[in-house]
N, C-alpha and C positions, 0 to 999 in steps of 0.2 A: 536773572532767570534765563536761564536757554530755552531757545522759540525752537520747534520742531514744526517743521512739512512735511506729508504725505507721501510721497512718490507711488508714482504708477503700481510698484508691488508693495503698497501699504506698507512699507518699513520709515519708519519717521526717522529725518535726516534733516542737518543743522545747514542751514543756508548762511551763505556769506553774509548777507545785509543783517543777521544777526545779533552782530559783533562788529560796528565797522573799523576798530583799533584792533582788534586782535584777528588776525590770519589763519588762525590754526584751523577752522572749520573751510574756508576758503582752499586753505592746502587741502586739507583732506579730501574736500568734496574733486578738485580737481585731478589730485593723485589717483584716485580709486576711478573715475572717467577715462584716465590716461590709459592706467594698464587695463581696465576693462578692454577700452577701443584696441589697445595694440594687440591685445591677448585675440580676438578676433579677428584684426586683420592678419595677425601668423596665422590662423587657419588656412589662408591662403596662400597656398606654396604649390610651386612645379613639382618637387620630390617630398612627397608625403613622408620620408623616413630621416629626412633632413634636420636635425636637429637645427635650435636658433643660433649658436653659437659658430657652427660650419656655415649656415647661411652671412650672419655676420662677415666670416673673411671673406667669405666671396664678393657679397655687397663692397667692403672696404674696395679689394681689391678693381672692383667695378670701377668704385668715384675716382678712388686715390689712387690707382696704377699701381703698378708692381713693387714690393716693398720686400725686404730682409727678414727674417724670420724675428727678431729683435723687434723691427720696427712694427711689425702687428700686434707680438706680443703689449707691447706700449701701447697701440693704438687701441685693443680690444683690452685694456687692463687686466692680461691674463700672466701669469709667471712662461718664461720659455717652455723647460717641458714642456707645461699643459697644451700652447702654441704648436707646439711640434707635433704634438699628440693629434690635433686637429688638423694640420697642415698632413699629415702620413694619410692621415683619414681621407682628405680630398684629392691628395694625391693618385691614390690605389684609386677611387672613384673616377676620375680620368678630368677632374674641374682645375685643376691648377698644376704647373710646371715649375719643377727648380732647375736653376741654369744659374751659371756661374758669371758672378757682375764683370760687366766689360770694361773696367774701369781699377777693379783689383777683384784679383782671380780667386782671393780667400773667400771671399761671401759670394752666399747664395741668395739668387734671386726669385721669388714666388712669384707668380704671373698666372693669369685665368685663362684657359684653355677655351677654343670655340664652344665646347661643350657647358664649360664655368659661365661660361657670357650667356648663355640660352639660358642657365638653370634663372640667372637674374634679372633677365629681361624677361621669362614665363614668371617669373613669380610677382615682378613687380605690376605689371599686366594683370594678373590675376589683384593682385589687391586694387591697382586702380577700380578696377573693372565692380570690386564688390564695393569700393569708398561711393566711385560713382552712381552705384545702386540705391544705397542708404540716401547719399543727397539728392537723390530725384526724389525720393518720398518727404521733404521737407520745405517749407517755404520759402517763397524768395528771401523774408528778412531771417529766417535761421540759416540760411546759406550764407547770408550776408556777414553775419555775426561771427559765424564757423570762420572764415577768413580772415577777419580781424582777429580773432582767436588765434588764428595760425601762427600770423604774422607776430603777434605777442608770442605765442609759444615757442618760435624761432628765437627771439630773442633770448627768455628764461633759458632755454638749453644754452647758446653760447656763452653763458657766463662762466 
C-alpha cells in the first residue's frame, strides 16, 4: 500500500522511508526539489533577458576558460549550429570574443570579454546572495543536513 504525507500545500506526496527497496519515490521527491530550487535560483540573473542557455556558455566559459566552438557545443550537449547560434548571440551582446588559436590559425577561440565576466560574477552574487537568504531562515541541523546533501549531490552529478 503506498503511505502518503501531507506537505505544507496539502498535496499528499510519497516519502522515501516508504518503500526502503524501491527508489522511485526517493527520485522523484528529489528530482522535483532540484528543479524547483534551480528554477528559482535562475530568477536570479544580472540580464533579466538572458536566456539559461547563453548564461550557460558564459558560466562554462567562466570555469573552463576559453574553448572552440566544438568544444562547447560538447560541453553544453548542443549540436554546432545551434552553438553558433548562441555564440553570434553573445557575441553581438559584447560577452564573449572570437580570435584565432595561437597554436593553429584554423580554429577559433571563444573567450569572455570584461563585460561576459561581470554578467557572471553579478549573477552568481545574486543567487548566492538569495541561497544565503533561504538558509538564514532555517536551522542549524537543516543547514547541516543541506550540506551533507550537497556534498552527496556533488557526487550523483559526477557520475
Amino acid at each position: 500500500m503506498l503511505s502518503k504525507r501531507m506537505s505544507t500545500d496539502t498535496k499528499p506526496t510519497t516519502t522515501a522511508t516508504d518503500f526502503p527497496d524501491d527508489h522511485s519515490a526517493a527520485a522523484s521527491q528529489l528530482r522535483i526539489a532540484t528543479f524547483r530550487l534551480a528554477r528559482r535560483m535562475r530568477t536570479q540573473r544580472a540580464v533579466d533577458s538572458m536566456s539559461d542557455g547563453h548564461f550557460a556558455v558564459l558560466a562554462a566559459l567562466w570555469v573552463h576558460g576559453p574553448h572552440t566552438l566544438g568544444e562547447l557545443a560538447d560541453r553544453e550537449r548542443v549540436s554546432a549550429p545551434s552553438m553558433n547560434r548562441t555564440v553570434n548571440g553573445l557575441q553581438e551582446a559584447g560577452y564573449i570574443t572570437r580570435s584565432a588559436d595561437q597554436s593553429d590559425g584554423r580554429k577559433v577561440v571563444i573567450s569572455l570579454t570584461d563585460e561576459g565576466r561581470g554578467v557572471v560574477d553579478e549573477t552568481a552574487r545574486r543567487r548566492d546572495a538569495w541561497v544565503e537568504s533561504a538558509l538564514a531562515e532555517l536551522t542549524v541541523e537543516e543547514r547541516e543536513t543541506l550540506a551533507r546533501a550537497a556534498a552527496i549531490m556533488e557526487r550523483m552529478a559526477a557520475r
